[in-house]
C-alpha positions in Angstrom: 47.2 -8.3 30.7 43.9 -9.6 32.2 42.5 -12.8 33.4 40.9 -15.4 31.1 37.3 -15.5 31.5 35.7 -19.0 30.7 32.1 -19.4 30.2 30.6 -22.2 32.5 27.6 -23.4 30.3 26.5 -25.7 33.3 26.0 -22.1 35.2 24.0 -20.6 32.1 22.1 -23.6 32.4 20.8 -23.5 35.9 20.0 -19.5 35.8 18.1 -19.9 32.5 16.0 -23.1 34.1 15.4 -21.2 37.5 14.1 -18.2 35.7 12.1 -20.2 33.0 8.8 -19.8 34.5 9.6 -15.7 34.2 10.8 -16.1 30.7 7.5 -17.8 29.9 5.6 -15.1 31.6 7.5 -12.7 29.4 7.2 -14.4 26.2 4.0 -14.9 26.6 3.0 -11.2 27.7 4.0 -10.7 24.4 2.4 -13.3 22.0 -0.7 -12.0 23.8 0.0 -8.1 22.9 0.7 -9.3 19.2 -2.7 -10.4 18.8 -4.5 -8.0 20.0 -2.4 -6.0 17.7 -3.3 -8.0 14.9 -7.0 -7.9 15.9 -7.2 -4.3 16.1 -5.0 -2.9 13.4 -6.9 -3.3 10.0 -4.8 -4.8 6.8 -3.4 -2.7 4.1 -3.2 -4.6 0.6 -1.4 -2.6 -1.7 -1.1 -2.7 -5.8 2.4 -2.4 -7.4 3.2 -1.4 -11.1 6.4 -0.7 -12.9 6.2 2.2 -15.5 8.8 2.1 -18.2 8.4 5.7 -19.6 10.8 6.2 -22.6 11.5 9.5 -23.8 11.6 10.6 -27.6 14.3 11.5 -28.7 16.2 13.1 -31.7 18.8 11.4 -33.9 21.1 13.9 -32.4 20.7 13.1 -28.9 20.5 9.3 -28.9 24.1 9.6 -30.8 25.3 12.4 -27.8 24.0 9.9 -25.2 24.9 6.8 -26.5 28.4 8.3 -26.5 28.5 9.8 -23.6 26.8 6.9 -21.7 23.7 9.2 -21.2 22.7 11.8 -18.8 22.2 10.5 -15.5 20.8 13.9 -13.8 18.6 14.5 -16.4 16.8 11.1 -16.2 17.0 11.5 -12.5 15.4 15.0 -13.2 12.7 13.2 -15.7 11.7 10.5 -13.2 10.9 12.9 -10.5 9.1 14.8 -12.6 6.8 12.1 -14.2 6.6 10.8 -10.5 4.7 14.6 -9.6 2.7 14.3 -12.6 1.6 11.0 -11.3 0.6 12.5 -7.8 -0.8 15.6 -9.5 -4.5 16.5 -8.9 -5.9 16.5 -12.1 -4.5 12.5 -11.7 -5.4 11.6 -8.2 -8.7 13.2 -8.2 -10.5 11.0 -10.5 -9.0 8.2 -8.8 -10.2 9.6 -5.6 -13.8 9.6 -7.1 -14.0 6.2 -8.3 -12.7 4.4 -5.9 -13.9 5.7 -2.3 -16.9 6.8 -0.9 -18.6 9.9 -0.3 -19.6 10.6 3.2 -22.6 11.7 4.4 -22.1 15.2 2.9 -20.8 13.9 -0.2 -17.3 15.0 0.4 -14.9 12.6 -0.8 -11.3 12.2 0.9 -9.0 15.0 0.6 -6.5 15.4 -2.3 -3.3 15.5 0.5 -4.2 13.2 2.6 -4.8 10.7 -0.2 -1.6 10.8 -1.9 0.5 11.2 1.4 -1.3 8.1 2.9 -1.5 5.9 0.2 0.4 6.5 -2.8 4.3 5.9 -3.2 6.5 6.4 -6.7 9.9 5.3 -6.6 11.9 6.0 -9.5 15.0 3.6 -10.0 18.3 4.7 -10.2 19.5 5.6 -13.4 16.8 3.9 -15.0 13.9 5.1 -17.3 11.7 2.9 -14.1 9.0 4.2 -12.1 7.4 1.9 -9.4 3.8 2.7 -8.5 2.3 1.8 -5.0 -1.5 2.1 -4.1 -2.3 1.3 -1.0 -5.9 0.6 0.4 -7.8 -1.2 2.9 -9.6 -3.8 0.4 -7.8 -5.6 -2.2 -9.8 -4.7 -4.8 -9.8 -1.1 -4.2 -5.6 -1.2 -4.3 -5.9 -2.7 -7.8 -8.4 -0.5 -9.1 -7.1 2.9 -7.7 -3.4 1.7 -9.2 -4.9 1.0 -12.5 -6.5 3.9 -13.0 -3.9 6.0 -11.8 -1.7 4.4 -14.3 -4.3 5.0 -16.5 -4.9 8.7 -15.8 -0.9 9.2 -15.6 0.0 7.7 -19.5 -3.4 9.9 -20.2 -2.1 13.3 -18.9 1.5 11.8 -20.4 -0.3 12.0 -23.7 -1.8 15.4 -23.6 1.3 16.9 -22.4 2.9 14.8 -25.3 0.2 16.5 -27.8 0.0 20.5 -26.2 4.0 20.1 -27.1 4.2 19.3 -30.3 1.4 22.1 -31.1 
């Protein structure tokens, strides 16, 4: 077969303190770089929220699903379709509005941009969950865009809700 090979700890000893002051050199090359990183890169706070969004239902199909254990596809279906409502425009604009600034044309940030950049939904699996993230440079901003995205999303929930039953 092959030789043994033994590990002389004595010899790891000696190459590590021979090449300490280079490992120092190296180490410290790199506490440097992560603070300039950390002085140059500007925090992100973001806002969490977990939306529980239960869906009416008839006598009939709470009997079929209770049976049945439920439809997993079609909630997977229903959470990625309240998650696009939540990123629509007629949601994110307002947000937009209230919570940045114009600039000095009065343009505010564009729609895309905006909800690439800083929003995230991700429904949970096989649940009627959906997590909201705002993200945002200030705090305050986070928790007020999240909030009234919430807001704007159980409000567009509720005219949908109404036009339907029309």
């Amino acid at each position: 077969m092959g030789e043994e090979q033994t590990i002389d700890l004595r010899e790891l000893l000696d190459i590590i303190l021979t090449n300490l002051k280079t490992i120092g050199k190296i180490t410290l090359a790199f506490i440097i770089l992560a603070g300039i990183h950390l002085l140059i890169t500007p925090p992100v706070y973001e806002s969490t929220s977990l939306l529980r969004i239960k869906q009416q239902q008839g006598l009939g199909d709470s009997l079929l699903n209770a049976a049945t254990g439920g439809n997993t596809q079609l909630t997977q279906q229903r959470m990625s379709t309240y998650a696009e409502i939540l990123k629509s425009r007629s949601v994110v604009e307002p947000v937009i509005k209230a919570t940045e600034k114009a600039d000095d044309k009065g343009n505010y940030p564009g729609y895309d941009g905006y909800v690439k950049g800083r929003i995230t939904t991700v429904p949970f699996k096989n649940t009627e969950i959906l997590q909201v993230s705002v993200n945002a440079k200030v705090p305050e901003n986070a928790k007020k865009a999240n909030e009234l995205l919430v807001k704007g999303f159980l409000d567009k929930l509720t005219d949908l809700s109404r036009t339907e039953q029309r």
